[in-house]
Wavefront OBJ file of the C-alpha trace (Angstrom):
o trace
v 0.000 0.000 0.000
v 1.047 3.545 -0.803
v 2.122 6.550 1.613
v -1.630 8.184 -0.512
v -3.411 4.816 0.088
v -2.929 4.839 3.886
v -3.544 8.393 4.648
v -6.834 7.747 2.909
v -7.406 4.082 4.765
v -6.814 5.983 8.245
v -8.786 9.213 7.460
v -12.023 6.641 6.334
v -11.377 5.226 9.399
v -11.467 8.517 11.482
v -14.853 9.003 9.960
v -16.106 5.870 10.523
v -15.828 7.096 14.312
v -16.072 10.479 14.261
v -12.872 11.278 14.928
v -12.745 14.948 13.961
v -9.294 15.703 15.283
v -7.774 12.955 13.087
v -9.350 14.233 9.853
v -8.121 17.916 10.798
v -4.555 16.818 11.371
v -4.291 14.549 8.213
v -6.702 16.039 5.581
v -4.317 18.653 4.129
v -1.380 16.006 3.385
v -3.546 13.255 1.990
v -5.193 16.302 -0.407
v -1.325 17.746 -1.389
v -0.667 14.095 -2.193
v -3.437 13.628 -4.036
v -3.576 16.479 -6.178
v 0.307 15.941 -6.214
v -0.836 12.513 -8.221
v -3.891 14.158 -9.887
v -0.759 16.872 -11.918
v 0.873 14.199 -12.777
v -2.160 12.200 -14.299
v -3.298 15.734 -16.274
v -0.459 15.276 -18.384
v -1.854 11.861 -19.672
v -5.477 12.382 -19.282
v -8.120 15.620 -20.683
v -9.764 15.866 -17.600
v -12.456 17.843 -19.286
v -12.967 14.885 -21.522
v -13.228 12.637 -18.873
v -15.542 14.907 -16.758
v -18.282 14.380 -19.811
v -18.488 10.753 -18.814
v -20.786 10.282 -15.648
v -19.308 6.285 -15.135
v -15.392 7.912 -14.547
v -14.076 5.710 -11.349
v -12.399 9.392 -10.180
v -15.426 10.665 -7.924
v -13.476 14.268 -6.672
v -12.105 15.972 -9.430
v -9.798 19.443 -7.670
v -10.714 22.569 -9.199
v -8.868 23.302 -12.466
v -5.825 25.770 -11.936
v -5.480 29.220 -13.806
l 1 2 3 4 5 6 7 8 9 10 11 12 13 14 15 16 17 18 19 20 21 22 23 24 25 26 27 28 29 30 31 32 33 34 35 36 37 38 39 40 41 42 43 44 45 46 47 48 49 50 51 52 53 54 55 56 57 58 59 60 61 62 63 64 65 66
């Protein structure tokens, strides 16, 4: 399991229990790496392309940049 897979395995956890404090402390690094991985995947994939397709496996896509 990945470093992105984990954070996101522990923070679906948190919320499982309602464990606010958890989600605060690890939300912002599971988002950098995710949108870290989400730039790199741009570069193979039109995400406005794929955003036409309601059946797309990626439910969150991050706002475009500028």
């Amino acid at each position: 399991m990945n470093e992105l897979s984990a954070l996101a395995v522990r923070l679906e956890t948190a919320g499982n229990q309602m464990d606010v404090e958890t989600i605060r402390l690890m939300h912002s690094e599971m988002m950098r790496q995710y949108l870290a991985i989400v730039d790199i995947l741009a570069v193979y994939v039109n995400i406005e392309e794929a955003c036409e397709d309601d059946s797309e496996i990626l439910e969150y896509l991050p706002e475009q940049k500028a």
